[in-house]
N, C-alpha and C positions, 0 to 999 in steps of 0.2 A: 636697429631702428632708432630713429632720435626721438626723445623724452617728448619734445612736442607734436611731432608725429599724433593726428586725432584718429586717424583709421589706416586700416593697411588698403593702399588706394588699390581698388579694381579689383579686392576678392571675388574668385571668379570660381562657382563650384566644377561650372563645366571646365574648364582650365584645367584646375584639379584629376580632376578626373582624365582630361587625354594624358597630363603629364605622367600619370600614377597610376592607372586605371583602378583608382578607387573611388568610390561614390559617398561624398561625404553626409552626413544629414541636413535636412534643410535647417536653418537656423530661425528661432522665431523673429519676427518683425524687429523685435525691441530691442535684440540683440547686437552690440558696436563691435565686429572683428576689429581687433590691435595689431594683430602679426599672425602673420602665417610662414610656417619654415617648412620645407622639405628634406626630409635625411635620408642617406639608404641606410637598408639596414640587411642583413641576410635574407629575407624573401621579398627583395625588390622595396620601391621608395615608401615611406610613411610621413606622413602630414601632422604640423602640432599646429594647432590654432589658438592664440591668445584672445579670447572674448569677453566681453564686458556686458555685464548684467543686471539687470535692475533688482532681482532680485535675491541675486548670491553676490553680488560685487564681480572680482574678475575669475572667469573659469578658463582652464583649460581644458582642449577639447585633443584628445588623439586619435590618431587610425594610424593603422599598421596590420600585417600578412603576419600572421605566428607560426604560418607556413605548414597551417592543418586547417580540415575544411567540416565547420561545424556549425551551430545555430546554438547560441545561448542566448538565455533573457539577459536584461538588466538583472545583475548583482550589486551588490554594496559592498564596499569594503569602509568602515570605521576604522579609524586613524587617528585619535584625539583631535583635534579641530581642524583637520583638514580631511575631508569626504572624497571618497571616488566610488566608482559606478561601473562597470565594465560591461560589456555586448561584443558578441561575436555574429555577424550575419556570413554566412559563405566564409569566404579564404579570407575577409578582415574584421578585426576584433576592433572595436571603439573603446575608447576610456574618455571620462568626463570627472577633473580633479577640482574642485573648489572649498574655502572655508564656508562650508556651511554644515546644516546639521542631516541627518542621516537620510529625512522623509523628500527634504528639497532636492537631495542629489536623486532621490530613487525617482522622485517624479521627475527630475529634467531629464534624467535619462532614457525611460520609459517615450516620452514626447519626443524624444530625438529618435530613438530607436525603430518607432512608429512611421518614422519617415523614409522609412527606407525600403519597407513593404511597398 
């Protein structure tokens, strides 16, 4: 993507989704998608989203098939200054990695996770 590049033009969740059949979270209002890439990986395509935040700066955002079919909450994982946050709903696991501190990542992740009930 180029440096000037302001948004990744035409983020598109349903896109996503036929491409991948995976159902990404809804993303709040405030939030500016930067890039999105799709890679395979052994249980079919997974999505990294680079997004900009008013309140953590830039996060990213994953999904991906771990290729087991489970339901976990939002966890935290601490990392010295860089946070992440993992969910698993059905066959795809989300992760949400940002520098921020431990309670912002668990709430953004919790609010993203909520969306996908």
């Amino acid at each position: 993507a180029m440096s000037s590049q302001t948004a990744a033009p035409g983020y598109n969740a349903d896109e996503i989704r036929a491409a991948t059949a995976i159902v990404m979270p809804s993303l709040p209002a405030e939030w500016t998608v930067r890039d999105v890439q799709i890679y395979p990986s052994q249980f079919g395509p997974s999505v990294e989203m680079a997004v900009e935040t008013r309140e953590m700066g830039l996060v990213s955002l994953f999904a991906i098939r771990p290729g087991t079919f489970d339901v976990v909450g939002p966890t935290v994982v601490p990392s010295g200054e860089v946070s992440s946050a993992y969910f698993q709903i059905g066959e795809v696991a989300y992760a949400v990695v940002a520098r921020s501190d431990i309670q912002g990542i668990d709430l953004t992740a919790e609010a993203l996770a909520k969306t996908l009930y």
